[in-house]
C-alpha positions in Angstrom: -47.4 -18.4 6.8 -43.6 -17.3 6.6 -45.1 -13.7 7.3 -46.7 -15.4 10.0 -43.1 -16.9 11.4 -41.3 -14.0 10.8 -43.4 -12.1 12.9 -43.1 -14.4 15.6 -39.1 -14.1 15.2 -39.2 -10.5 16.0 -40.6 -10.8 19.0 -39.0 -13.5 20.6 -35.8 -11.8 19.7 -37.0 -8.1 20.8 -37.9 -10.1 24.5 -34.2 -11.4 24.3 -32.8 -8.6 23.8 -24.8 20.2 42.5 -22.0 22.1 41.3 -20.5 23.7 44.3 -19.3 27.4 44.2 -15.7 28.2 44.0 -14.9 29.9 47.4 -14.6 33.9 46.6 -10.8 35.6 46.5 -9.9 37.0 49.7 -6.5 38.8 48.6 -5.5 40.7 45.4 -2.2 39.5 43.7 0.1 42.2 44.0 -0.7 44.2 40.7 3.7 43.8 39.9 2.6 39.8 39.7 -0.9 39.5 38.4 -0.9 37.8 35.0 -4.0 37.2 33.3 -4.4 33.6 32.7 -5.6 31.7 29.4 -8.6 29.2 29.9 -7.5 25.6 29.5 -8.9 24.5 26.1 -11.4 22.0 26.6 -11.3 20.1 23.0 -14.0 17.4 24.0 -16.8 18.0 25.6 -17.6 14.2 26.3 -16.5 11.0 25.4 -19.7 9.6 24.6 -21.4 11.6 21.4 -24.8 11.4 19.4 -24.3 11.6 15.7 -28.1 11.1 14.9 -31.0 11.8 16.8 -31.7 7.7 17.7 -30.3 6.9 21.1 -28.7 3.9 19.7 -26.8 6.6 17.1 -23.9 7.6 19.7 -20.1 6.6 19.6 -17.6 6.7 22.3 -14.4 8.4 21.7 -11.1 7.3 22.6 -8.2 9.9 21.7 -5.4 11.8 22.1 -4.3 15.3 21.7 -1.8 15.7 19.1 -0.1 18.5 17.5 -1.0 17.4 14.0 -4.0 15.8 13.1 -4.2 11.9 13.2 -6.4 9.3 10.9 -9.6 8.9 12.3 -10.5 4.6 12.9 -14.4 4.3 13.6 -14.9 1.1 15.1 -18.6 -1.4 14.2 -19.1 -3.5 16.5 -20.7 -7.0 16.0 -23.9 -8.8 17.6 -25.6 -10.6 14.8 -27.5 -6.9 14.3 -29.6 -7.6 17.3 -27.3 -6.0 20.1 -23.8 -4.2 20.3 -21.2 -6.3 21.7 -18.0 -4.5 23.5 -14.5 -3.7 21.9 -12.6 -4.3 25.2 -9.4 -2.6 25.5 -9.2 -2.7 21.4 -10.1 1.0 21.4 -7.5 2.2 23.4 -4.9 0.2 21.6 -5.9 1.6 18.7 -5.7 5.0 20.1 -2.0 4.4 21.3 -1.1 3.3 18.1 -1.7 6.7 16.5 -5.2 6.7 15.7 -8.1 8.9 17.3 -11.1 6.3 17.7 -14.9 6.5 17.4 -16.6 3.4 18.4 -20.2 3.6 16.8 -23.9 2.4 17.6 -26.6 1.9 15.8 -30.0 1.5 15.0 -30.8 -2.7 15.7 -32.4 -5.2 13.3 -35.6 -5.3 15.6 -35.6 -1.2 15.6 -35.1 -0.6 11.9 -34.9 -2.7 8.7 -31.9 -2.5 6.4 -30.8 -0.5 5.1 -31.2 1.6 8.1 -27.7 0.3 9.4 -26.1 1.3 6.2 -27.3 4.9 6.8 -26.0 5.3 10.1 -22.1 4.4 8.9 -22.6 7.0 6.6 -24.4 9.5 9.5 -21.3 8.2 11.6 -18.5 9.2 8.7 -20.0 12.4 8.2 -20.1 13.3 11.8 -16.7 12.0 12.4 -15.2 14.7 9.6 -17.3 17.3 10.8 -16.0 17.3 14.3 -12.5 15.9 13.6 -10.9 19.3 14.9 -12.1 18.8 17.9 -10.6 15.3 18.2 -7.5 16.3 16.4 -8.6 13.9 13.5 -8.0 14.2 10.1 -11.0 14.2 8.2 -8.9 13.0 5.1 -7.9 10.3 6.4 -10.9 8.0 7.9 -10.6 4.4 7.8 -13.6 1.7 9.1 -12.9 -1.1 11.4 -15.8 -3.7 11.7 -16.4 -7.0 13.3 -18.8 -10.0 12.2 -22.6 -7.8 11.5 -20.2 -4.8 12.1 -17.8 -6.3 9.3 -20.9 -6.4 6.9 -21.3 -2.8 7.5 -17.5 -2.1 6.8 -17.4 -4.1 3.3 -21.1 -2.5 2.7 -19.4 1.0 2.7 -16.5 -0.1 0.9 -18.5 -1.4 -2.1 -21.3 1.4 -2.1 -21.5 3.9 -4.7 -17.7 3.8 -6.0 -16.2 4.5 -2.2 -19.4 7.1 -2.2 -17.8 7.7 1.7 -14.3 8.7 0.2 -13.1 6.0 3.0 -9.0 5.2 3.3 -9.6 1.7 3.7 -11.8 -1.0 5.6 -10.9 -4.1 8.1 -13.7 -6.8 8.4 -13.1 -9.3 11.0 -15.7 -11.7 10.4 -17.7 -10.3 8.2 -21.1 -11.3 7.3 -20.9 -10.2 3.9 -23.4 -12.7 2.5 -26.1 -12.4 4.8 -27.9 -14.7 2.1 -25.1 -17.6 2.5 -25.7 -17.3 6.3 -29.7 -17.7 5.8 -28.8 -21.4 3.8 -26.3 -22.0 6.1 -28.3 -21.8 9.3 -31.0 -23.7 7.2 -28.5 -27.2 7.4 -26.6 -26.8 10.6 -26.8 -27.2 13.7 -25.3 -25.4 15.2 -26.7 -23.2 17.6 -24.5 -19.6 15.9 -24.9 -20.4 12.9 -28.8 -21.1 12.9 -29.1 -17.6 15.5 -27.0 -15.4 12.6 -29.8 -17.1 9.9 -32.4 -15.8 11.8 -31.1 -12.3 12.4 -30.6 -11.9 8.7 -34.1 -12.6 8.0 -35.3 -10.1 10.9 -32.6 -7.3 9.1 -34.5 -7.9 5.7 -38.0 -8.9 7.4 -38.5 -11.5 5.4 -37.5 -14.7 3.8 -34.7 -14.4 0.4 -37.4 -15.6 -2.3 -36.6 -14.4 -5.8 -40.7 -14.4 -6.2 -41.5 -12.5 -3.0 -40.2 -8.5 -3.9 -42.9 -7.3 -1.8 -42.7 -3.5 0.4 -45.1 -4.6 3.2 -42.5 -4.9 5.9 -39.7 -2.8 4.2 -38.9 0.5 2.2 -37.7 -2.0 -1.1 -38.7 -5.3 -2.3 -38.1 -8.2 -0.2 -35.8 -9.7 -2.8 -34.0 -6.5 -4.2 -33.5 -6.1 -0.4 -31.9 -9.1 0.2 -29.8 -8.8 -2.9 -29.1 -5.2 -1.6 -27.4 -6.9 2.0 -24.7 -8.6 -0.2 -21.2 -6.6 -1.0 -20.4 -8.6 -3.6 -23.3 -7.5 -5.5 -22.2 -3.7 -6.2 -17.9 -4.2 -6.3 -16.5 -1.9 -8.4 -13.0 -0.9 -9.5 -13.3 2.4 -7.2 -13.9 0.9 -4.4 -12.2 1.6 -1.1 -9.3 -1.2 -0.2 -10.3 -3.8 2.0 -8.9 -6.3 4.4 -10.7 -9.3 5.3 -10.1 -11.8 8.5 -11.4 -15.0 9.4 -10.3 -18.0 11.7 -10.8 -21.6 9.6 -12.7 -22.3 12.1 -15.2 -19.4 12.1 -19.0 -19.4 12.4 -19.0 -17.3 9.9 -17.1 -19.0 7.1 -13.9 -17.4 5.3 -16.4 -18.3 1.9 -17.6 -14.7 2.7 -15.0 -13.3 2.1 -13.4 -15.1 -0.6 -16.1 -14.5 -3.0 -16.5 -11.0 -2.0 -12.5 -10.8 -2.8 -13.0 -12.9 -6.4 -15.8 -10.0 -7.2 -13.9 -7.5 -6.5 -10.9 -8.3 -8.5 -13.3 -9.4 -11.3 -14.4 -6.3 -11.2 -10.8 -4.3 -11.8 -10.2 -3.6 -8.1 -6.3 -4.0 -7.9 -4.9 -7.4 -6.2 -3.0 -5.3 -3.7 -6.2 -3.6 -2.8 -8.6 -6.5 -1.6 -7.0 -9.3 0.9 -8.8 -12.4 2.7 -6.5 -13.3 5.6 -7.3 -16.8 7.1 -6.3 -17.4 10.7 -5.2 -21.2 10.8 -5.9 -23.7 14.0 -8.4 -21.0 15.4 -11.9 -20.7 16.1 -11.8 -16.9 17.1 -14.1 -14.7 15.6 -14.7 -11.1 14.7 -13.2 -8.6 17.4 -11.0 -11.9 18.9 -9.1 -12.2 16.3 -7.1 -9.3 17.0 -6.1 -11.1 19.9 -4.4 -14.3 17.6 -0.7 -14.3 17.6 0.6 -10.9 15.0 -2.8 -10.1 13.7 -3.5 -6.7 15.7 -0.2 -5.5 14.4 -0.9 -6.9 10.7 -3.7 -4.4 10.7 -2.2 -1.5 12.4 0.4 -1.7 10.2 -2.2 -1.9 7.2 -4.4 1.1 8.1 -1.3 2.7 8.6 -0.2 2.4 5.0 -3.7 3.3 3.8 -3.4 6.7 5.1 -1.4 9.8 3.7 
């Protein structure tokens, strides 16, 4: 029967969601003036690029040419996993802060199950350091900025394999990092957020967190080990890549996240300095909007900045 429902979830939310010729030279220069010319260099070709073959696998790019190479910020956007909400003008202040920016895409919860979405921040890494010249990036220096589902991505890469990604340092603004907390959650509230982030986590897994259900029917890994798989704070270890965590108190998605995810971590021998849960006070904002409370945007500029060499 819960096959059944979930089933029924996926597609209710899949509904929801001439170049003219130059004109030819009529007079020679006279040959005591004629200077042959260097090409402008063209070091972008667009600002929209695929880094996968999905058409959701693209990232817009927001930079500026530089004389030395700058740390490279990809951006992950939120949208409870189920569409890609928008960065606003955060890309561009971000670029004119010093950073060349790559705001990812990726593969949705209806489209492909998890771990799909942790694939495509690696696809997007890899892509960003293999074309960083072209961006005047430093592929040394590559840091991961992501809101609410985006965040759970961020602290995902953070935590995976030992900083597997070789990442600077991570900013979750919102982060779902317990996508199981937000399944009980949305189980006792009402409220209507809450309750649509409960069922997007079960459409990312496909299928309900039961420590007796580890089946592969819908998914490449067992329905439990999958679910289990979703949290961060399952695989913290000492090596992991620093991370700064943001919530409003009065967030949908509870600073609780967070905070355990930090108590893991430093359980686990990450440094104190290393792994920070910032808690906005007398605000509801969430994920990408908290940049917009009163010092935060330049609390986090200021801490990428000191994460990079």
């Amino acid at each position: 029967m819960r096959r059944i429902l979930l089933i029924l979830v996926a597609a209710v939310l899949a509904i929801a969601g001439t170049t003219a010729a130059a004109p030819a030279t009529t007079a020679a220069a006279p040959a005591t003036t004629a200077v042959a010319k260097t090409p402008a260099v063209v070091k972008a070709e667009a600002a929209t690029q695929q880094y996968g073959t999905h058409p959701r696998q693209s990232m817009n790019i927001t930079w500026n040419p530089s004389s030395a190479p700058r740390p490279a910020v990809i951006l992950i956007t939120g949208g409870y996993w189920y569409t890609h909400a928008t960065w606003g003008t955060w890309e561009k202040q971000f670029a004119d802060q010093g950073f060349q920016v790559f705001a990812m895409k990726y593969r949705l919860n209806f489209e492909a199950a998890w771990p799909a979405q942790r694939d495509d921040v690696a696809s997007a890494v890899k892509w960003v350091r293999d074309n960083a010249g072209r961006y005047d990036a430093d592929p040394d220096n590559v840091l991961l900025v992501g809101s609410s589902a985006g965040g759970q991505m961020a602290t995902d890469a953070a935590t995976r394999g030992t900083n597997a990604l070789g990442l600077k340092g991570i900013v979750a603004l919102s982060p779902v990092a317990s996508p199981y907390r937000a399944w009980q959650d949305g189980n006792t509230s009402t409220n209507d957020k809450i309750r649509k982030l409960r069922d997007n986590s079960t459409l990312l897994a496909r299928c309900y967190p039961d420590p007796a259900d580890n089946s592969t029917a819908y998914r490449d890994t067992g329905c439990w080990d999958t679910w289990r798989d979703m949290e961060s704070k399952n695989a913290v270890t000492k090596g992991d890549a620093p991370m700064l965590m943001v919530h409003s108190d009065g967030d949908f998605v509870p600073p609780v996240h967070s905070t355990e995810l930090e108590a893991a971590a430093k359980a686990a021998g990450v440094p104190a300095s290393n792994v920070t849960t910032r808690i906005v006070t007398g605000s509801t904002a969430h994920g990408g909007s908290l940049l917009g409370t009163p010092g935060m945007f330049d609390t986090v500029v200021s801490w990428l900045k000191a994460r990079t060499s």
